[in-house]
LUMMI-679463 format. One record per residue (C-alpha): residue number from 1; x, y, z. Coordinates in steps of 0.02 Angstrom, whole numbers. Layout:
BEGIN
node i:NUM	x:X	y:Y	z:Z
...
This chain:
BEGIN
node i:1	x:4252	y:5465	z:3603
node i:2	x:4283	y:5309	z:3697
node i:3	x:4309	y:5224	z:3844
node i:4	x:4424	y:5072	z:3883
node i:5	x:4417	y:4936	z:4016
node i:6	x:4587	y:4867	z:4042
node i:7	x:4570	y:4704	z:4169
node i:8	x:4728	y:4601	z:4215
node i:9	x:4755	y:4442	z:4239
node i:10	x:4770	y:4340	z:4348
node i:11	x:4744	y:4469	z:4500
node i:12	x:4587	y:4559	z:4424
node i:13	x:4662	y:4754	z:4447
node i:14	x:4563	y:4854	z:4305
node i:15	x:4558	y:5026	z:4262
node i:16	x:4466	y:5144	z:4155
node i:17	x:4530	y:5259	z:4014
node i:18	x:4462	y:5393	z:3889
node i:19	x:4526	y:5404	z:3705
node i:20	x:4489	y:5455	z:3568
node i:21	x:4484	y:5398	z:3367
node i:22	x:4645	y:5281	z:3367
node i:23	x:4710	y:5137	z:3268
node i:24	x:4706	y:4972	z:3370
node i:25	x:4894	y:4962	z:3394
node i:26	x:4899	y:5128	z:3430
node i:27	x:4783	y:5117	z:3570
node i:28	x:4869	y:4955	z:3617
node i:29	x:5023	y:5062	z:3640
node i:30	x:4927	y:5210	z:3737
node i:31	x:4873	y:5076	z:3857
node i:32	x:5028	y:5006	z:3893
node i:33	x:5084	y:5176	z:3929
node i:34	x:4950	y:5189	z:4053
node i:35	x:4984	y:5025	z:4114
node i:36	x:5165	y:5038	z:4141
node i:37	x:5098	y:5209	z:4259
node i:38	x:4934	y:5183	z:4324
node i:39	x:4950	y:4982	z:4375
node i:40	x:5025	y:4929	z:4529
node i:41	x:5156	y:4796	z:4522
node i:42	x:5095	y:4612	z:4477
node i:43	x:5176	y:4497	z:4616
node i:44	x:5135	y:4324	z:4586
node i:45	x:5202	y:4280	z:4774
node i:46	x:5039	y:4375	z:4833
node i:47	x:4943	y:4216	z:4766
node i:48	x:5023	y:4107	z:4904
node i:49	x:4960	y:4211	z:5066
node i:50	x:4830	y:4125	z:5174
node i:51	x:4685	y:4125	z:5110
node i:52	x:4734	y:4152	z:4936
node i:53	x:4802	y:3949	z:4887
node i:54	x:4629	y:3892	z:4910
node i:55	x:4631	y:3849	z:4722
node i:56	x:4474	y:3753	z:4643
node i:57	x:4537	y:3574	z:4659
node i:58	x:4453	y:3434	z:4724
node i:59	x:4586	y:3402	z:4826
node i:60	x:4670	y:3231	z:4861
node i:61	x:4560	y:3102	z:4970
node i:62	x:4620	y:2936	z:5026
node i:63	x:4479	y:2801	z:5000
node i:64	x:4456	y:2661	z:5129
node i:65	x:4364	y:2483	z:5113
node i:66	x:4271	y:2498	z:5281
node i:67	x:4129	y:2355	z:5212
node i:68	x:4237	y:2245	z:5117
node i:69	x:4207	y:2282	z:4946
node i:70	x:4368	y:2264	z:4858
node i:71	x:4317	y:2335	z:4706
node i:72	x:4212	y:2498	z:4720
node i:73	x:4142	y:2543	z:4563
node i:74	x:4200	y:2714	z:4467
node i:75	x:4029	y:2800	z:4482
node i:76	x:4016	y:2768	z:4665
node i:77	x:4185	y:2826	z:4692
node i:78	x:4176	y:2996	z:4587
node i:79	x:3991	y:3028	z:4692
node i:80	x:4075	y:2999	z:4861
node i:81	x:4227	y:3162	z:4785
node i:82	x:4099	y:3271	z:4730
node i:83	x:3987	y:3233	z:4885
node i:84	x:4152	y:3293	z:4983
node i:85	x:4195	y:3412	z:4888
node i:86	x:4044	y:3489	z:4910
node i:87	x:4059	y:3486	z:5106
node i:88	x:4209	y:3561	z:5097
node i:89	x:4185	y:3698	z:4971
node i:90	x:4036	y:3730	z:5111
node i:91	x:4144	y:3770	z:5227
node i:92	x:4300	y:3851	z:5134
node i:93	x:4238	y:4013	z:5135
node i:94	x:4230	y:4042	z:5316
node i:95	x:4389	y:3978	z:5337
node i:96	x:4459	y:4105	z:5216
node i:97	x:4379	y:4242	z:5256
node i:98	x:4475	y:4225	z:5450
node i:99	x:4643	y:4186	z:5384
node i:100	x:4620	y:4340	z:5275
node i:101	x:4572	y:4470	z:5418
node i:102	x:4710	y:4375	z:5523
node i:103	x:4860	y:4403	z:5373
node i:104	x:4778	y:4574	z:5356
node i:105	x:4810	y:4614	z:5540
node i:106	x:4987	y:4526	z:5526
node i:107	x:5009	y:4662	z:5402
node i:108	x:4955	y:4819	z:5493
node i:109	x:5045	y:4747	z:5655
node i:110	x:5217	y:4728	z:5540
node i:111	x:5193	y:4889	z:5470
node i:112	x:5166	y:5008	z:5605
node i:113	x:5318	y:4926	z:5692
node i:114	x:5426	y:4971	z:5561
node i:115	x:5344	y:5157	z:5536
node i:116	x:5409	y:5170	z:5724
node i:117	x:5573	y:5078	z:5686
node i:118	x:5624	y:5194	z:5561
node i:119	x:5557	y:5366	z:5612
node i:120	x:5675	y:5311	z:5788
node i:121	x:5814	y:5282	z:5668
node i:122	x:5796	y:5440	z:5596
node i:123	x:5808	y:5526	z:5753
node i:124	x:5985	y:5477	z:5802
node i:125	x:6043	y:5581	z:5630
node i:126	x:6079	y:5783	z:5595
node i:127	x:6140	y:5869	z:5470
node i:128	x:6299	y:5955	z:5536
node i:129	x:6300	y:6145	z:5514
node i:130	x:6459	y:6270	z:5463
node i:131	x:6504	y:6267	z:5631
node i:132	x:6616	y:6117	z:5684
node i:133	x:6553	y:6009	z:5825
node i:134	x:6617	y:5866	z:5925
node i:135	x:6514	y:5723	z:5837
node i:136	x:6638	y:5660	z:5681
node i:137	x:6556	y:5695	z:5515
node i:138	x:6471	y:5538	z:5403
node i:139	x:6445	y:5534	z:5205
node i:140	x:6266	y:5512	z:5168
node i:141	x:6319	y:5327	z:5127
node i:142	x:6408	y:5298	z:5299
node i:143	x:6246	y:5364	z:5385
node i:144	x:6128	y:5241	z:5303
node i:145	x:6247	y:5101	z:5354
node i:146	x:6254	y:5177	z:5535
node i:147	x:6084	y:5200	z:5570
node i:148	x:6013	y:5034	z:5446
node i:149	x:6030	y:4897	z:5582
node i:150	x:5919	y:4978	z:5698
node i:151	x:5768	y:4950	z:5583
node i:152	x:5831	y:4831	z:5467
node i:153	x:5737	y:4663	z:5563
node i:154	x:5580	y:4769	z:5547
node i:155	x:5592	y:4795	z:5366
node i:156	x:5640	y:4613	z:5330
node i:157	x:5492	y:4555	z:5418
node i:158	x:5348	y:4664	z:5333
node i:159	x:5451	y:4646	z:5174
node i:160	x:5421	y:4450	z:5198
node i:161	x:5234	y:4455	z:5251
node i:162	x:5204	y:4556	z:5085
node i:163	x:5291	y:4458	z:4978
node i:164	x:5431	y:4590	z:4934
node i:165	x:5582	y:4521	z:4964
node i:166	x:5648	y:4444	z:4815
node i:167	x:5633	y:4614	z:4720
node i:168	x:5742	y:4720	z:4844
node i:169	x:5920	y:4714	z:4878
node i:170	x:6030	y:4755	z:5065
node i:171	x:6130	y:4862	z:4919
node i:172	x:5999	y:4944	z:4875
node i:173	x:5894	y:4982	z:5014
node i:174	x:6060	y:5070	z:5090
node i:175	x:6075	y:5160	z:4901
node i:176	x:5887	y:5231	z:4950
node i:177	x:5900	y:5264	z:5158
node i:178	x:6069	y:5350	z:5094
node i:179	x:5988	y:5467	z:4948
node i:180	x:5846	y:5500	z:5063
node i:181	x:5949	y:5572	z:5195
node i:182	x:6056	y:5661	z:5063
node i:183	x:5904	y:5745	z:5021
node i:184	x:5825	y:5783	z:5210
node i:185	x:5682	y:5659	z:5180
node i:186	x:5572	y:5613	z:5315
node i:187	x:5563	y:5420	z:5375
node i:188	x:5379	y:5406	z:5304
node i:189	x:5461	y:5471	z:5135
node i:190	x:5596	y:5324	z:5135
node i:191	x:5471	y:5180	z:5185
node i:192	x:5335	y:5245	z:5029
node i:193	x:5449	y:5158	z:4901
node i:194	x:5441	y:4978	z:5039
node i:195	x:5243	y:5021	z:5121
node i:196	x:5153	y:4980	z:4936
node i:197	x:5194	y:4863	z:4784
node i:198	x:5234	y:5014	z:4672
node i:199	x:5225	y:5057	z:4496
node i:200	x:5243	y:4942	z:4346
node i:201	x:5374	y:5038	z:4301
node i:202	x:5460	y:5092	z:4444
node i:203	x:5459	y:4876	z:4472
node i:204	x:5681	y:4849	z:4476
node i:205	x:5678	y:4682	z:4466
node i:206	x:5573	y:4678	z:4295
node i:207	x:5637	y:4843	z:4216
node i:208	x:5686	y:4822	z:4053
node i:209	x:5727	y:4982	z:3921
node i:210	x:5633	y:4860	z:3792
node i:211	x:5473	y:4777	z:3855
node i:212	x:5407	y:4642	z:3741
node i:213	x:5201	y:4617	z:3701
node i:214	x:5104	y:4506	z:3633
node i:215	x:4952	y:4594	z:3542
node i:216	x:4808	y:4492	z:3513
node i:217	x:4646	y:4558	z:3416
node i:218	x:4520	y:4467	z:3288
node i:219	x:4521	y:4639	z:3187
node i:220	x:4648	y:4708	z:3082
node i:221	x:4781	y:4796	z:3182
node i:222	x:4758	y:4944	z:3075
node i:223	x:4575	y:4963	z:3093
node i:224	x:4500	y:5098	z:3193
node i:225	x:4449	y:5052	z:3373
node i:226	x:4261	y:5069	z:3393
node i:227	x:4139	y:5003	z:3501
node i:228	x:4122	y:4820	z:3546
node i:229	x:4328	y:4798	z:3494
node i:230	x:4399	y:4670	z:3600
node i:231	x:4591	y:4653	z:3606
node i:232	x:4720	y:4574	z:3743
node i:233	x:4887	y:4612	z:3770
node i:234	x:5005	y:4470	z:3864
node i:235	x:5166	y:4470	z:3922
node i:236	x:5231	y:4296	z:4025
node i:237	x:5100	y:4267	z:4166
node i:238	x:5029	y:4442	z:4149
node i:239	x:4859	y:4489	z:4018
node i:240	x:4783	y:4645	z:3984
node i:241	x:4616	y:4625	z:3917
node i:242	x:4539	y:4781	z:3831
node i:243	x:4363	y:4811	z:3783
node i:244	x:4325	y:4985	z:3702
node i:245	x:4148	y:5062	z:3742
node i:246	x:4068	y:5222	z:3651
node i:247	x:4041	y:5360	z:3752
node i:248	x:3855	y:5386	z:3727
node i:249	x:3770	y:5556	z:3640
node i:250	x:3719	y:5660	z:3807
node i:251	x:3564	y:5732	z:3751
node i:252	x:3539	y:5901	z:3893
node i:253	x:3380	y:6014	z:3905
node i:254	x:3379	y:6159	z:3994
node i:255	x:3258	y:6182	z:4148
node i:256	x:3209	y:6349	z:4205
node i:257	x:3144	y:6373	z:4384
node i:258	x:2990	y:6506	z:4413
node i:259	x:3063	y:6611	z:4565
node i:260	x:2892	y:6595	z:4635
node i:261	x:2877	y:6425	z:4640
node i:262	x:3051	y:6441	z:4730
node i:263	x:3012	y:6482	z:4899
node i:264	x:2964	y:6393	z:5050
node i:265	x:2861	y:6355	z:5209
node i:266	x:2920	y:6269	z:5375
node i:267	x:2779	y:6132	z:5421
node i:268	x:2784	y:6090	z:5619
node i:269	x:2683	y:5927	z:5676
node i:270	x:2718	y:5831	z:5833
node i:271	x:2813	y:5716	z:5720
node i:272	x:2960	y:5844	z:5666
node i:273	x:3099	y:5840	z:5798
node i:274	x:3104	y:6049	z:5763
């Protein structure tokens, strides 16, 4: 019956979602269990990449008495900021839209580097068959730590560039290379969980069995969403802000075609390219 927006902020990801005739908390908690799902992970250290801590400040400007007025009056100060603001805010969005395709480069260089460090790393281990061979055998766990090093600078550096570090552990990367090989994964298997920012909830630095909201509505809780009902859900820096739209009536007539008007003619001019 309806459709909700669902916009975070502060990184603007939104997605769409049908329900039907719920309560408001209930479709508070349906969201959330879309959200936890659907969204990828919120990481605030995205926010300070180039291009991304131009903030809307004015900035701090050093004034200087170049014709020896000691005493510059307010309103001729605050024109000369805005007037440089101005010049600057001009300019701004050049400058970011360079160091964004440069960081966005620095990304796909980092990246393909390690796709190649680890698929090399893979290479140098087999699973060993009935038959006993010279090499000497290696738990899944001594593997990881064997072949690790070889592409562990590679993943350090993309895993700084995106911002990722402070959610992933050397103890648990090696838990994951280890359960990968384990399980015969491929290299491009093992770097999915590193190459994106994930799930919400697959997120192990902010897992928690309990996750505490903040429900925020002008309507009764109880109340039955309809159209036009407006509610936001927070939690710390993160907020969900819903708005739920009707699906409109579809109103469908049916069309018939005469077969005879359903034929046609091939028209050659010197204009046609046939």
């Amino acid at each position: 019956m309806y459709v909700v927006k669902v916009v975070r902020s502060p990184d603007g990801e939104s997605r769409n979602y049908s329900i039907g005739q719920l309560s408001i908390q209930r479709t508070a908690v349906w969201i959330l269990e879309q959200y936890y799902r659907d969204f990828p992970v919120y990481n605030q250290y995205l926010d300070h990449i180039p291009g991304s801590r131009r903030a809307n400040k004015i900035s701090n400007f050093k004034f200087y008495d170049v014709d020896g007025v000691t005493n510059p009056t307010p309103h001729g100060r605050s024109r000369a900021i805005l007037a440089a603001a101005a010049r600057r805010r001009d300019s701004s969005h050049n400058d970011r839209f360079y160091e964004e395709q440069e960081y966005e480069r620095r990304v796909r260089k980092r990246r393909a580097r390690l796709l190649v460090a680890a698929e090399e790393a893979f290479t140098h281990i087999k699973r060993m068959q009935d038959e006993a061979g010279p090499a000497i055998p290696m738990d899944p766990q001594e593997a990881a730590q064997a072949i690790f090093p070889s592409m562990a600078r590679a993943l350090q550096k993309y895993l700084r560039i995106t911002r990722q570090q402070p959610r992933y552990s050397m103890e648990g990367i090696l838990e994951h290379l280890a359960d990968c090989i384990s399980h015969d994964m491929s290299p491009r298997a093992f770097m999915e969980k590193y190459l994106t920012q994930g799930a919400v909830v697959h997120n192990p630095k902010d897992y928690k069995p309990t996750q505490p909201w903040v429900l925020v509505c002008d309507s009764l809780l109880s109340r039955a969403a309809e159209h036009g009902t407006l509610f936001n859900l927070r939690q710390g820096d993160v907020s969900l802000l819903c708005k739920v739209t009707k699906i409109p009536h579809f109103s469908i007539t049916e069309e018939v075609i005469n077969p005879k008007n359903n034929k046609f003619v091939l028209r050659l001019n010197s204009e046609t390219s046939v």
